[in-house]
C-alpha positions as YAML, in Angstrom:
chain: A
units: angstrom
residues:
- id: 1
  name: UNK
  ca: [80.68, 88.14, 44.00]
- id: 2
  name: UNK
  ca: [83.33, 89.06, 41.58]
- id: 3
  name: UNK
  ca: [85.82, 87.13, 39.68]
- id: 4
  name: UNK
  ca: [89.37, 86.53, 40.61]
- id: 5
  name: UNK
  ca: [92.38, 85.13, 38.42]
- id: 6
  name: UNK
  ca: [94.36, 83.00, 40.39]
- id: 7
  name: UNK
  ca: [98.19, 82.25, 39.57]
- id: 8
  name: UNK
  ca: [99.83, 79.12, 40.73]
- id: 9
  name: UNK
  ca: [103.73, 78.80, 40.28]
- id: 10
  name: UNK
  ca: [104.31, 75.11, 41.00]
- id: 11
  name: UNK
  ca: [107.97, 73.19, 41.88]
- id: 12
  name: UNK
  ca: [110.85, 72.35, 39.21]
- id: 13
  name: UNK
  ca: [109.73, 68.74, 39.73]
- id: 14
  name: UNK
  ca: [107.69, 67.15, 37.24]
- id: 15
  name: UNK
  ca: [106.76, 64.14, 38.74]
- id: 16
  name: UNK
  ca: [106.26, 65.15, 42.21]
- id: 17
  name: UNK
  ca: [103.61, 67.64, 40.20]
- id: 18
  name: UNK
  ca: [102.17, 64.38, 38.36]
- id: 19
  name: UNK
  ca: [101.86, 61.98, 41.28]
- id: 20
  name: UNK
  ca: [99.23, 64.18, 42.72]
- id: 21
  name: UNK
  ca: [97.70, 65.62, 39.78]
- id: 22
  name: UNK
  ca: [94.60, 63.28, 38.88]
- id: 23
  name: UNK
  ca: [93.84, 64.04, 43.08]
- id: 24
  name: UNK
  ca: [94.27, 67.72, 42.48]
- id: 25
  name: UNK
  ca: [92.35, 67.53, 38.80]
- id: 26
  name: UNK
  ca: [89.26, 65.97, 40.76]
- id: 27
  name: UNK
  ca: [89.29, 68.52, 43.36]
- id: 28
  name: UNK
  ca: [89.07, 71.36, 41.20]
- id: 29
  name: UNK
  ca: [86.21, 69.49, 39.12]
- id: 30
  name: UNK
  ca: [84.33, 69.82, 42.50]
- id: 31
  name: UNK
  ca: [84.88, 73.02, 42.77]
- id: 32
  name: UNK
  ca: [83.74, 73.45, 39.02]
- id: 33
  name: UNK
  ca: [80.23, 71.45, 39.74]
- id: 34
  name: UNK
  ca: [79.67, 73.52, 42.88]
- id: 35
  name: UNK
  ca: [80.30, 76.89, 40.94]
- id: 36
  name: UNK
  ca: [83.27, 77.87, 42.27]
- id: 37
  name: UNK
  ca: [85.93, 77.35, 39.70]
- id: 38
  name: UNK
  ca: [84.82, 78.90, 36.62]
- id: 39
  name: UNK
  ca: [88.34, 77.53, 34.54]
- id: 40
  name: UNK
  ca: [91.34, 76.19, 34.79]
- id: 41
  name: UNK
  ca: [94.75, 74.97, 33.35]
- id: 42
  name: UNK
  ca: [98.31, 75.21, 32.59]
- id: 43
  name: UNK
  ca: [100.33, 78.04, 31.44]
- id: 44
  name: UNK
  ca: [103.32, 77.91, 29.15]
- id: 45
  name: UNK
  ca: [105.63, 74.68, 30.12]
- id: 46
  name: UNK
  ca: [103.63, 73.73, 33.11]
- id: 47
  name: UNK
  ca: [105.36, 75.26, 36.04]
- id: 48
  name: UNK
  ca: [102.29, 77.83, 36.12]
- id: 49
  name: UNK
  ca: [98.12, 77.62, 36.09]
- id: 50
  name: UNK
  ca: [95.54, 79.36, 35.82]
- id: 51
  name: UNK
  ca: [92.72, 79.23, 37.36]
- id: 52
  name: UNK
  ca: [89.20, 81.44, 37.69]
- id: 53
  name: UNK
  ca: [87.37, 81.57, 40.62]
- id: 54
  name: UNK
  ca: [84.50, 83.95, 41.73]
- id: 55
  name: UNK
  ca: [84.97, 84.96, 45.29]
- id: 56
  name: UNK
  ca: [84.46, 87.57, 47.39]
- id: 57
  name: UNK
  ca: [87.81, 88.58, 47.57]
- id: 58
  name: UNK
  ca: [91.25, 88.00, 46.53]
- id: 59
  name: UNK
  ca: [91.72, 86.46, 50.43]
- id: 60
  name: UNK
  ca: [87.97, 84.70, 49.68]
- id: 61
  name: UNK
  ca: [89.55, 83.25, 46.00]
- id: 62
  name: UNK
  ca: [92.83, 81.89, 47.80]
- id: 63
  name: UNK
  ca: [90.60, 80.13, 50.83]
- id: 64
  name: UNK
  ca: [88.98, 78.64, 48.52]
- id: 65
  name: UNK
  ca: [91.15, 76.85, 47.18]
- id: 66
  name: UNK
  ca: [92.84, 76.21, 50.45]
- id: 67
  name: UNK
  ca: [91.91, 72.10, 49.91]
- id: 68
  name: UNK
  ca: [93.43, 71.27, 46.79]
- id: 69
  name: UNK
  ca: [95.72, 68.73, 46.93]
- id: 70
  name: UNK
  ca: [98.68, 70.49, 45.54]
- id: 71
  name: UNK
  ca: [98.77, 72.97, 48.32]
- id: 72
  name: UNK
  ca: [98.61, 70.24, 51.38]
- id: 73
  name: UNK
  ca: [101.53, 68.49, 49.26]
- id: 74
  name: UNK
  ca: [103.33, 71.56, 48.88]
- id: 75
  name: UNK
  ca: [104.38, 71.85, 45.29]
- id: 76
  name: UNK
  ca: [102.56, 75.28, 44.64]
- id: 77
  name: UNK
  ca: [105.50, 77.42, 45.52]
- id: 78
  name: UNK
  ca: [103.51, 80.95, 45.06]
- id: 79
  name: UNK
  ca: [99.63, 82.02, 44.61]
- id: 80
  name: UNK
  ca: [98.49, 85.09, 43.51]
- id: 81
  name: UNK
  ca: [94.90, 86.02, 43.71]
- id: 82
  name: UNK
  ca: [93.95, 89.44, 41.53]
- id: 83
  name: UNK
  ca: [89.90, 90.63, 40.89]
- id: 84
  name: UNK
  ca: [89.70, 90.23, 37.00]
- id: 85
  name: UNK
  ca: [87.02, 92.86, 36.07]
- id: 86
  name: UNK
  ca: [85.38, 91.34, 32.46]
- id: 87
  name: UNK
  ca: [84.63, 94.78, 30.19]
- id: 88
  name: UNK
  ca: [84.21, 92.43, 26.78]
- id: 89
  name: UNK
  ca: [82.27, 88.65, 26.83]
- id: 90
  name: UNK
  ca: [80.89, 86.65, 29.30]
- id: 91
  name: UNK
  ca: [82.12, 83.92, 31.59]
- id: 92
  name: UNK
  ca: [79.64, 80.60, 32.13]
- id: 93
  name: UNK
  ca: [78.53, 81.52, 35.96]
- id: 94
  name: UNK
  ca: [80.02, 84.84, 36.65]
...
């Protein structure tokens, strides 16, 4: 297993993105409690996260998320999955 950062870039549409988020918010706390997601949140204004997952591989990290609710509702416009080797500190379960 390694660890992947994942990139969301969500849709200019704030409350299309807020209608769905305490659905997509729950999802990823599943995916926290089953070990999955290691963190996640928001970058700058909003219309990016962050979120890191230990997968196989970047294909693995991206299938995994596959069920959250912001992809079946379509406001993540892009995902990028890239291996994040740690060199310095320590990550709770990776």
């Amino acid at each position: 297993m390694a660890v992947f950062a994942v990139q969301y870039t969500y849709i200019d549409d704030a409350q299309r993105l807020a209608t769905f988020r305490p659905e997509h918010r729950e999802h990823l706390a599943e995916l926290l409690r089953e070990g999955t997601l290691l963190l996640s949140g928001p970058l700058d204004d909003g219309s990016e996260a962050l979120l890191i997952v230990v997968a196989d591989s970047a294909e693995d990290a991206l299938a995994k998320l596959d069920g959250d609710p912001f992809k079946r509702e379509r406001v993540i416009i892009d995902r990028v999955a890239r291996e994040w080797k740690i060199v310095i500190g320590e990550l709770p379960g990776a």
